[in-house]
Structure formats: structure tokens, C-alpha cells
N, C-alpha and C positions, 0 to 999 in steps of 0.2 A: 261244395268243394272248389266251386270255382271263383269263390272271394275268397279264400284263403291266404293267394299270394297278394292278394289287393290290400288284405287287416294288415300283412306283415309288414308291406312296404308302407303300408301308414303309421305302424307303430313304429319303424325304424325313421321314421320324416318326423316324428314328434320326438324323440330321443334327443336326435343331431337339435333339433330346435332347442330343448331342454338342456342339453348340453355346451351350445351357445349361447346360449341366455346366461347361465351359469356363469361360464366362461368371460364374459361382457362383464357381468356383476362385479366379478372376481378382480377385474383390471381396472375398473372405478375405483374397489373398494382401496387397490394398491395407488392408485392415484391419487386417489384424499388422501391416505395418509403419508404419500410423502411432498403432498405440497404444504401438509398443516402447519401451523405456527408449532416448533419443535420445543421450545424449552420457556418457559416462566421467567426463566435468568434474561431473556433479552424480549421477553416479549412489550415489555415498554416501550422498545422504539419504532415495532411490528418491522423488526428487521426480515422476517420473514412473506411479505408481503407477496403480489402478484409480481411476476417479471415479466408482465409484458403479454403483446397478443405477439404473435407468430414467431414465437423464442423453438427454433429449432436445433442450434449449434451443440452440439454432445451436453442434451437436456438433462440426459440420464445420469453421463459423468459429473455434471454440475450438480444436479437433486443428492447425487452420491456423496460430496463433499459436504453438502448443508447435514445432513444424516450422521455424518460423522460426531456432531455436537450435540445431537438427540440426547444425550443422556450424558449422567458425570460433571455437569457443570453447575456447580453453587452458587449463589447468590444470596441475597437480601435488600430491603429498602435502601438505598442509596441518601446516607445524612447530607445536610447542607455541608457543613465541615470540611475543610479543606482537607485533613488529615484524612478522613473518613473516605474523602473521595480516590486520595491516592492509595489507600487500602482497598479499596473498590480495583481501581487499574490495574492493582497490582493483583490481586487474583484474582482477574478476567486471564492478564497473560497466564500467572499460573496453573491457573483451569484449562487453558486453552492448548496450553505445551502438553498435558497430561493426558489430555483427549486426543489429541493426534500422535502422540506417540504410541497412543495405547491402541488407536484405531485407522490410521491412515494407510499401514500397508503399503509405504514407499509413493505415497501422492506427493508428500514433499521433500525428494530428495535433497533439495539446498539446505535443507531446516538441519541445523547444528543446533547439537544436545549436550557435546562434550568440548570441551576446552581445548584441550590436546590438537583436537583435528581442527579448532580454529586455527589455532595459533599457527601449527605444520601447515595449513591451505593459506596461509599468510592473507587472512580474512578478518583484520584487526584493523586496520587501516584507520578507517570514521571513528576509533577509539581515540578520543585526545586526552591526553595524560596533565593534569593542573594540578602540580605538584605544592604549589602554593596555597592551597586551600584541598590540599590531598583531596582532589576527586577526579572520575573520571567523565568525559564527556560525548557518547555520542551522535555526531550531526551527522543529522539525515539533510539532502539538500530542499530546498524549498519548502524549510520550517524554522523559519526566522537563523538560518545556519550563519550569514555574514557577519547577523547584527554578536552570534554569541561568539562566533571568532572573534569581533573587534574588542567585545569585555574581555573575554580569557585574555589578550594583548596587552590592553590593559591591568589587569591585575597582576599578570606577570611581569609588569616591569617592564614592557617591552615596545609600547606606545604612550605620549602622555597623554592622550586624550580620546576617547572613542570617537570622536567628530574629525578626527584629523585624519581618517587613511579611506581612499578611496575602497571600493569592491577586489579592485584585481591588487592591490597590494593589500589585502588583509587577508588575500587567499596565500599571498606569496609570504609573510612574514610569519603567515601560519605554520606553515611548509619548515619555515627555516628554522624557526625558535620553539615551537612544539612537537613533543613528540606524538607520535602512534603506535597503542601498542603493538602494533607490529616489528615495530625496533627493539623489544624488550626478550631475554630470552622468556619461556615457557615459564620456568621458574619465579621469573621477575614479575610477569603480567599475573601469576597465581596470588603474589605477595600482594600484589599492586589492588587489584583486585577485591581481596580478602578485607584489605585494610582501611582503602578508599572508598569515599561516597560515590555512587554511580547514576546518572541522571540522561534522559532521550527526549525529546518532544517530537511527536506525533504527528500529523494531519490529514483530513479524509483525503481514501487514497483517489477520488475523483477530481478535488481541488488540487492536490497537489500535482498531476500530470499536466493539467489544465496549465498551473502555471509555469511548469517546466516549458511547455509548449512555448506560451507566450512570452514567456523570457528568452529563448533563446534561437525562437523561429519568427519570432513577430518582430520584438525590440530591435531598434541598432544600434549596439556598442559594440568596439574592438571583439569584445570576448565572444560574442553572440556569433561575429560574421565570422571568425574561425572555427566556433562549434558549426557552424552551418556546412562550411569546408568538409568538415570529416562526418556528417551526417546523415546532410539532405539527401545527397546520391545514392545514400545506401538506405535510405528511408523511400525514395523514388521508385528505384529500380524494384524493391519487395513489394510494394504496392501499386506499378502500374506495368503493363504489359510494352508498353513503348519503354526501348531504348533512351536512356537520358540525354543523348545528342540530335534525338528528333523531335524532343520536348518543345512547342511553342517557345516563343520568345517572352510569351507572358507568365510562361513556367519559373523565368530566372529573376533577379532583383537585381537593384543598380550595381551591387559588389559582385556580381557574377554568380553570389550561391543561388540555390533552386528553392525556388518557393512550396515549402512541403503544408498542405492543407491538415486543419487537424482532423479529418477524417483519414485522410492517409498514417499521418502520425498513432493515431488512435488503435490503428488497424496492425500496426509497426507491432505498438508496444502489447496490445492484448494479446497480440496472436504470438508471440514469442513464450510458452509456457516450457523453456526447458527442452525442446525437442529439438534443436541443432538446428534449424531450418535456417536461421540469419544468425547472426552477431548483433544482438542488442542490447547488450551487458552496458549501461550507464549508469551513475549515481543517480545523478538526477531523477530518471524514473525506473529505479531499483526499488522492492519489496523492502521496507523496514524490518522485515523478521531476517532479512540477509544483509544488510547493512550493519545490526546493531549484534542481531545474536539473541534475543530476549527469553532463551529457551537453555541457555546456556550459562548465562548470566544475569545473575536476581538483579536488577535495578533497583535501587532506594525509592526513585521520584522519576512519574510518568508525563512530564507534561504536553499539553494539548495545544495545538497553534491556535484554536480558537478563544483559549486563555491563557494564552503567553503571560501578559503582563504582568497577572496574579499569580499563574505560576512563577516565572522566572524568578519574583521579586521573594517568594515565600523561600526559593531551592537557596537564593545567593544569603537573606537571612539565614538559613539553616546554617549553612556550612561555614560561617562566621564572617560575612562581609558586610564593610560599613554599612548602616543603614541611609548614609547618604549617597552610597552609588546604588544606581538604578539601571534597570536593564532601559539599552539606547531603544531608539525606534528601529522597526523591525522591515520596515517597508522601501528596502533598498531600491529595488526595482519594482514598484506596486505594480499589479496585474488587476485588482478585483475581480483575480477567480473565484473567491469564495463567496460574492454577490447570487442572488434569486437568478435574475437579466441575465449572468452573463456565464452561468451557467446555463439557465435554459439556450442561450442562443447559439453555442457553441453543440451540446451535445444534440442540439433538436436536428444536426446534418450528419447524424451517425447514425444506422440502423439499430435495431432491437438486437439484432447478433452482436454487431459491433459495441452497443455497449455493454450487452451481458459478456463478450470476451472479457474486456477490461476488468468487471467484477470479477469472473474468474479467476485472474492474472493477482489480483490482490486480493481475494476471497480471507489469507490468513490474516492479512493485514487489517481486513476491515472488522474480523470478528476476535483479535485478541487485541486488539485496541476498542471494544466497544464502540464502531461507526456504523452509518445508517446508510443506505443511497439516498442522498439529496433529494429532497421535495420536487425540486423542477425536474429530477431527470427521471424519477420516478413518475410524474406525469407525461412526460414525452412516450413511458414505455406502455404505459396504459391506453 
């Protein structure tokens, strides 16, 4: 009688054990499956890889957005074929619009599905209308955007030579002598639209901040040291706790702006998901599914900045232009962001959070354009 309560409290010790043990199993077993590589459709590029050792930053909400693609998404062997490949791009986006619409549950509120509420939010803008070759165009910035203003300029009539206009006047003769559909009624951009060819070029969304960066906080031309003016201080102040008028002296540069590090920068643009906290609404390192619409409007031709030339020159055949013009060089202001070196050396001074924010920040963009995270920054994160 008097081991009675001693079996019970043992059998209740081996329960709780059994029932932790369980418990423990239970949460590995949910842990495999949501780090596992999710779909066949992208497992070529092991897009789904490790992110990293001590990835803390809303792990959960981030695994929950990879999840979203788990299923619903077609593919097949990808031909050599240039046609075949833009049939590839083109439904990835359209796999990709159908899966978050059908699964996101308001993750991305910017993502426009309907035309209408484009055109009413006056979010047409980057559409350039080249009525000369009825198509439409849009530039995303830091994807070869200057060198295809200077041809549309050219083809329009409206420069005789693509070698002849600087940067800042081929931004401004853009401005004046092309439209955007944003100037067209509803009606008109439906027509336009319908009728016309439509074409975007792409770039991983890693290189391209990188050379946003670099372009316009590193280089020094006119343009730079006024983007710097409405920038850096607001890029400063969100990332460091010192007031900007007690910034060292090594904080500023010879024009007076503030020398904003791309770890600061980095931290600017990832951390800004839509939650009001700063104003960091800029083309330059804006989300291409908010720039272009690609959810909204079927694009013809997807091209890639890692094969500009081959694209460009296949889009400008298409749509009937001489085969003696050729798309210009593209490398107005080189950066070689998209070098091994220079991306390792940059992302190697940003933590594991800060660059899984970043991914976040363009999570749509890197998976309805089939992108990978870079070899080097994927070794940084490991």
C-alpha cells in the first residue's frame, strides 16, 4: 500500500516523458517539411536551399511565404530555344500570379491583378508607349533602362544617333517626347494594350540594389550628388540612432551629402515591407511585380539582364526593326555588381538577418522571374 503513490507518480513521470518525446518528434517532423526543397518546377536551381546559420528574423513568416509555392506550379525541361525559353518565363510569371492569388491571403497587398485599379492608382508610369513599332515598354531601372530609352529615341525619330545623348538628357527627352501609360484614358491603355507588343527585362533582385547602390551613393555625377540630397538623411537617420548633425565628419563627402554604407542602405531597403515605418518608395530599388504589373498584364517577351544582348536584339527583330540596328551598350555607369568579388565583398558586411530581409523584400520577384540567391551570398550565409 505504501508504493502505491510512488508506481503512480512514476507512471505519471513516464507519460509527461512520452508525451515530450512525441511532442519533440512532432516539431522536427514539421520542421523537415517546411525547410524541404518544395517543388520540382524550381528545384534545378536548389532555390530552396539553406539560409543560413542563426536566421532568426520572422522565420516563420518567411518559411510561410516559400510554402505558398508548394504546389500549383507547372513546369517542364527547359529547351535551348530562345522561343521555348520565353515560353518558360512566361509561365513561371503566370504560375506564379495564380499561386498567390489563390494562396497569399493579402501577403501582397501592392500585387495588382486588375487594370482598372492600375490605371485609377496612377501606377502606369514605367509603361512607355512606342507607337512606332506598336509596343509597349517597361523599364525597370538598373536593367539596362538608359541604354533602351536612348533606342526607343532613336527609333522614334527623336535623336539621330544613340551615341549622341548623354544619361541625364535621355532621361529628360524621354520625359518629353514619350508617353506613359499613365497619360492614356483607361480605355485607351485597354486598346493599347490589347493591340500592342509588350516586353520588361529583368535582373536578380540582389545585383540590381547592389547597383542602385553603387550608382548612386558611391559614383559622382550631377545626378548622384542630388539623389544623395533627398536620401542619405533619410536613409541615416532609419538606420542609426545618432542624429545626422552629430554624424562625424567622415560620415559626409566633399559635396556635403552623407555617406550612407550599404549595410545601412541594405537594412533601409529590406526592412521597408509595406509597413509605414519610413518612406522608401524609389524606382530604382522598387519590386518589379510593382513597377511593371506582370500579374495584370500578359507580357509577350521576358527579357533577362544577364542576356540582354540576345534578348534585346531577338524583341527589336520581332517587332520589325532593321536588322542593322542593334541594341547600344548597356553599361552607362558600370558597377560590376553582378561579378563573384564584388558581390561577395559587399554582402559579406551584412548579417544573415539583413540579407534574408532583403530576400524577403523581393521574395516575389526572385520567384516569378525564376532567380536564385547568388553563389557568393549564399556562401556568406552558410
Amino acid at each position: 500500500m505504501v508504493c502505491q503513490p510512488t508506481r503512480r507518480l512514476s507512471r505519471m513521470v513516464n507519460n509527461k516523458r512520452i508525451f515530450v518525446c512525441c511532442l519533440c518528434l512532432a516539431l522536427v517532423a514539421v520542421a523537415l517539411f517546411i525547410m524541404q526543397p518544395y517543388d520540382s518546377y524550381y528545384a534545378y536551381s536548389g532555390r530552396f536551399g539553406s539560409l543560413g546559420k542563426g536566421t532568426n528574423r520572422d522565420t516563420f513568416d518567411f518559411m510561410s511565404r516559400r510554402q505558398l509555392f508548394s504546389v500549383g506550379l507547372s513546369g517542364s525541361n527547359r529547351s535551348k530555344t530562345w522561343e521555348d525559353e520565353q515560353a518558360f518565363r512566361k509561365k513561371l510569371v503566370s504560375d506564379t500570379c495564380q499561386a498567390v492569388r489563390k494562396r497569399s491571403k493579402g501577403i501582397y497587398p501592392r500585387l495588382v491583378y486588375n487594370l482598372t485599379k492600375a490605371h485609377d492608382d496612377h501606377l502606369l508610369k514605367f509603361l512607355l508607349v512606342v507607337d512606332s513599332l506598336k509596343t509597349v515598354y517597361c523599364y525597370v531601372p538598373k536593367v539596362g533602362t538608359t541604354s533602351w530609352k536612348r533606342l526607343v529615341l532613336f527609333l522614334e525619330g527623336k535623336v539621330n544617333s544613340t551615341d549622341e545623348v548623354g544619361q541625364k538628357k535621355t532621361h529628360n527627352l524621354t520625359n518629353i517626347f514619350i508617353r506613359n501609360l499613365n497619360s492614356f484614358t483607361l480605355e485607351e491603355v485597354t486598346k493599347v494594350l490589347a493591340s500592342y507588343k509588350k516586353f520588361l527585362f529583368v535582373r536578380n533582385p540582389f545585383e540590381r540594389i547592389l547597383s542602385a547602390y553603387q550608382d548612386k551613393f558611391q559614383n559622382d555625377y550631377p545626378a548622384s550628388t542630388v539623389f544623395r540630397r533627398i536620401w542619405s538623411e533619410r536613409i541615416i537617420r532609419y538606420s542609426s540612432s545618432d542624429q545626422t548633425e552629430a554624424l562625424p565628419g567622415g560620415k559626409r563627402r566633399s559635396d556635403g551629402t552623407l555617406n550612407v554604407s550599404f549595410p545601412e542602405f541594405a537594412r533601409f531597403v529590406g526592412e521597408s515591407l509595406d509597413s509605414g515605418v519610413h518612406n522608401s518608395r524609389n524606382e530604382h530599388w522598387m519590386e518589379v511585380y510593382r513597377l511593371c504589373h506582370p500579374c495584370a498584364i500578359e507580357y509577350d517577351w521576358i527579357g533577362h539582364y544577364e542576356s540582354m544582348q540576345t534578348d534585346a536584339n531577338k524583341i527589336l527583330r520581332a517587332v520589325g526593326v532593321d536588322p542593322a540596328v542593334k541594341f547600344p551598350n548597356f553599361t552607362t555607369n558600370p558597377t560590376d555588381s553582378s561579378s563573384y568579388s564584388t558581390l561577395q565583398r559587399y554582402y559579406s558586411q551584412l548579417s544573415t538577418d539583413d540579407i534574408v530581409a532583403v530576400y524577403k523584400k523581393y521574395f516575389l520577384d526572385f520567384f516569378m522571374f525564376g532567380y536564385d540567391i547568388p553563389s557568393p551570398i549564399k556562401l556568406i550565409m552558410d
